[in-house]
C-alpha positions in Angstrom: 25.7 -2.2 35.1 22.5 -1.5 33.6 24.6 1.0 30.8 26.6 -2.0 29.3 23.1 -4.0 29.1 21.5 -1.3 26.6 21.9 -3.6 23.7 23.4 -7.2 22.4 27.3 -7.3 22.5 27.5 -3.7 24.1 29.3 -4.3 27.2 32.2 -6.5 25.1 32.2 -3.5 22.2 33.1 -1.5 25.8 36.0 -3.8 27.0 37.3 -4.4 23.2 37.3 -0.3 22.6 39.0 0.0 26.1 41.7 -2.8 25.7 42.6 -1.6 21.9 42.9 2.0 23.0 45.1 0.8 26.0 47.3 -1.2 24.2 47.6 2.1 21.6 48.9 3.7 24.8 50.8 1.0 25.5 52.6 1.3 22.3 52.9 4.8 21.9 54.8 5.5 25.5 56.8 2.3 25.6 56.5 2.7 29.0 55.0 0.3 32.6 55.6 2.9 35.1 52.7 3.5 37.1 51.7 6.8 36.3 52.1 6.1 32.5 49.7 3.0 32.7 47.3 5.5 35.4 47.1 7.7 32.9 46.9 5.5 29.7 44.0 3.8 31.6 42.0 7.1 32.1 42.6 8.2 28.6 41.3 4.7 27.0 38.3 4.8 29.3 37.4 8.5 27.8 38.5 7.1 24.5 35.7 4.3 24.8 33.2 6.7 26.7 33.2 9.0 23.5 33.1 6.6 20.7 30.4 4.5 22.8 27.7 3.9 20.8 30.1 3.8 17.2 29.3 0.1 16.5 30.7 -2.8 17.1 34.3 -3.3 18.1 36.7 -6.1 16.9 37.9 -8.3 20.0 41.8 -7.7 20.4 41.3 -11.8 21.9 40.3 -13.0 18.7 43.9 -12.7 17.6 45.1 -15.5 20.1 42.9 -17.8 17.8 46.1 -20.1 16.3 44.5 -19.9 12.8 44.2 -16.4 12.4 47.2 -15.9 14.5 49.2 -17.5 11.6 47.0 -15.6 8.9 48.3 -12.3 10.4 51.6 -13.5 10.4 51.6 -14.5 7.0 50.0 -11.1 6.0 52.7 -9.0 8.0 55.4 -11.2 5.9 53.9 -10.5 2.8 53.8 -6.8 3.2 57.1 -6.9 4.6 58.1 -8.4 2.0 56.6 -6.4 -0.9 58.0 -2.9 1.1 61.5 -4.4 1.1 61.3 -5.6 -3.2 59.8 -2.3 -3.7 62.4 -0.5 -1.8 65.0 -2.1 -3.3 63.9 -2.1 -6.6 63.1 2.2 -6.5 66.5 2.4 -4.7 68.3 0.9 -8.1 66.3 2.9 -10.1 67.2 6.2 -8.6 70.8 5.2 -8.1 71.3 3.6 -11.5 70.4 7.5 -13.0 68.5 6.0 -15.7 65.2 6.9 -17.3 62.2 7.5 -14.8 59.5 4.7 -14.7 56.7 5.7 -16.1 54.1 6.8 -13.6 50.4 7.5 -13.4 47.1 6.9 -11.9 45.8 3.2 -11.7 42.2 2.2 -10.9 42.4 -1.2 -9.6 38.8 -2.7 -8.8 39.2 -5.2 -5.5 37.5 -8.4 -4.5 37.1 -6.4 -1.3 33.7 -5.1 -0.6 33.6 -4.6 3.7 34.9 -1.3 4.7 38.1 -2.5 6.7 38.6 -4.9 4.2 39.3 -2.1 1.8 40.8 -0.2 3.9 43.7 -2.7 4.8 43.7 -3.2 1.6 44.7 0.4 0.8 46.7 0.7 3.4 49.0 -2.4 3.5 49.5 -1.6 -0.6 50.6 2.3 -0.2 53.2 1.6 2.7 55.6 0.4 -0.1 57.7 3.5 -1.8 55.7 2.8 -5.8 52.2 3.3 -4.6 49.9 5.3 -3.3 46.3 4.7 -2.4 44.8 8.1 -3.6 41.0 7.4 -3.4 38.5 4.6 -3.3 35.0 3.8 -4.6 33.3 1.7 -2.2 30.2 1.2 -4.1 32.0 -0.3 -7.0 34.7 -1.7 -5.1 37.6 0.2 -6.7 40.5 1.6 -5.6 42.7 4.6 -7.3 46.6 4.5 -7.1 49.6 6.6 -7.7 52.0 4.5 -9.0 55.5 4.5 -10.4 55.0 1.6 -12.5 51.8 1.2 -14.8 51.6 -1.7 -17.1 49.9 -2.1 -19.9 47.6 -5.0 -18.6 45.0 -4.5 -16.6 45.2 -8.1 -14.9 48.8 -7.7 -14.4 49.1 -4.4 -12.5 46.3 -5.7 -10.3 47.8 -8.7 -9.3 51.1 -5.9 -8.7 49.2 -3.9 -6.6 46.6 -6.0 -4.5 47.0 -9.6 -5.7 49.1 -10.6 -2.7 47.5 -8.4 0.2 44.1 -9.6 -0.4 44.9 -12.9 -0.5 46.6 -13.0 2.9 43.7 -10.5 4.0 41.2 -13.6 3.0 43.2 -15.6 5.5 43.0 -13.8 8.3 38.8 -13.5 8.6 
């Protein structure tokens, strides 16, 4: 006991790591038989063992909280929904044999400034098939896409890329 006492919030960073790793397991096998959960349970304990000591962890609880639980929803159906538009509109693109969109790199700066702030932010915006995150400047709060359709204004192609993502991301906190 006295380990998980060695600083403030230590022993719940333990148990968060240890459930999120778990329920990694848990979604990667697919699986309840016994030895599957034996051995997810020994590899989420190493798992927490070696990143002890990291930082905080976020509580996989807090998601049970009915506000944010409708946040997340909201976030996953608008990403959903901006991967199926995008799909659909690249799809008639490529089968309509037309002219390609123009394409090119796009620094979009973000309202974002925590580190998994913009990093959902980059990733939720590059799963659709027009974008993809290709680096990002944390001190200023930028992000640089790959993208298969650049327009003109600035405002515009932001509110394209991240407009709708970091809105829903707001929600969720």
């Amino acid at each position: 006991m006295r380990m998980l006492r060695m600083r403030d919030g230590s022993a719940r960073s333990l148990i968060s790591s240890f459930v999120w790793a778990f329920l990694c397991w848990l979604v990667l096998t697919w699986s309840t038989e016994t030895e599957q959960l034996v051995s997810g349970a020994l590899l989420a304990g190493a798992v927490t063992a070696g990143n002890y000591g990291l930082g905080t962890v976020a509580r996989p609880w807090a998601v049970l909280d009915p506000r944010r639980l409708v946040a997340l929803m909201r976030l996953a159906g608008t990403s959903g929904g901006r991967l199926l538009v995008a799909g659909m509109s690249l799809s008639r693109v490529v089968w309509s044999g037309g002219s390609r969109p123009g394409s090119g790199l796009v620094a979009i700066g973000t309202d974002e400034h925590r580190d998994g702030g913009l990093a959902t932010v980059g990733l939720l915006t590059s799963l659709t098939p027009d974008n993809q995150l290709v680096d990002l400047d944390r001190r200023r709060s930028v992000l640089l896409y790959h993208t298969l359709r650049v327009r003109p204004d600035r405002a515009e192609q932001r509110r394209a890329l991240t407009g709708s993502v970091e809105h829903a991301i707001s929600e969720v906190r």
